[in-house]
C-alpha positions in Angstrom: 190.3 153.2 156.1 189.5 152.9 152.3 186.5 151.4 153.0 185.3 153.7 155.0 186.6 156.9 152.8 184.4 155.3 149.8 181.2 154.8 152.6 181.4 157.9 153.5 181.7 159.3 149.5 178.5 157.1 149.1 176.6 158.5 152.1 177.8 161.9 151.3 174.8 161.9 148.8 172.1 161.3 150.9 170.7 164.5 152.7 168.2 164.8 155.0 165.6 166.8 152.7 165.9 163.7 150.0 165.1 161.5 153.0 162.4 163.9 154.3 160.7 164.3 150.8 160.8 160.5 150.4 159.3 159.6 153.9 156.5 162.5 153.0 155.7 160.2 150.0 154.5 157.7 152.3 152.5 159.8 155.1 148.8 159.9 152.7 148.8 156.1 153.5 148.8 156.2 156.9 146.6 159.0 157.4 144.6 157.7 154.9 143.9 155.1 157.1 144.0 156.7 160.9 140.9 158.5 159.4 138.1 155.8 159.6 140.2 153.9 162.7 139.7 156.9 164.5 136.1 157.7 163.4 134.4 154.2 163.9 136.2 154.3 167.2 134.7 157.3 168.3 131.4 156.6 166.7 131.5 153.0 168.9 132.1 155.1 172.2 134.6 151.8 172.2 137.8 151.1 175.1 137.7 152.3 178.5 138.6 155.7 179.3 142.3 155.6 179.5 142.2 154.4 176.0 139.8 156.5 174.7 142.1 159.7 175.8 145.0 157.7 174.1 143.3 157.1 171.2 142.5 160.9 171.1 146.0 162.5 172.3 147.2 160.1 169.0 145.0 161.9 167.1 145.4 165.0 167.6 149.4 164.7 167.1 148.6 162.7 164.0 146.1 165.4 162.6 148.7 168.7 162.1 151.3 166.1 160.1 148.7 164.9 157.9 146.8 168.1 157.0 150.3 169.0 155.7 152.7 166.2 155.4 154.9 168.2 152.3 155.7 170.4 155.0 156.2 168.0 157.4 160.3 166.6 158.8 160.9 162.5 158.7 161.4 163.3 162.5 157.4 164.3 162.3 156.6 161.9 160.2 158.1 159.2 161.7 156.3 160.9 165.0 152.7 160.4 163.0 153.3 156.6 162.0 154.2 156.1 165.7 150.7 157.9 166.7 149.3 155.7 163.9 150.3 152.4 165.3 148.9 153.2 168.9 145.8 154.1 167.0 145.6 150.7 164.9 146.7 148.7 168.4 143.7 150.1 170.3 141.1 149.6 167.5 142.1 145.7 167.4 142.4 145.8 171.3 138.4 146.8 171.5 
């Protein structure tokens, strides 16, 4: 019971807007990178049509996070990276 009384002292620290400001930290590297993923994919007219309406439903979740990501929740965030991987999975798929 100790243990747990001095876990939960520890953990009563952490909020969510220090965890949301330090996820937002990390969002310019992944858009960074969805940018030219998404454009040469485009630009290549590459995957079959059921990818290519993946590829674009990824991006437009991932473009409102990124054009603001200071503004943007860790839920949202976490959201964008998701879109992000299917974006990077389809680009090495075709």
């Amino acid at each position: 019971m100790k243990k747990l009384l001095i876990i939960a002292l520890m953990l009563s620290g952490c909020t969510t807007t220090s965890i949301d400001v330090a996820v937002q930290k990390s969002a310019p590297a992944f858009c960074d990178a969805a940018v030219p993923i998404y454009e040469t994919y485009v630009a290549a007219g590459l995957g079959s049509a059921k990818d290519k309406a993946t590829m674009q439903a990824a991006w437009d979740a991932l473009t409102p996070v990124c054009a603001n990501p200071t503004q943007a929740t860790a839920l949202q965030l976490a959201v964008a990276a998701a879109q992000f991987a299917i974006m990077a999975k389809l680009a090495r798929k075709a």
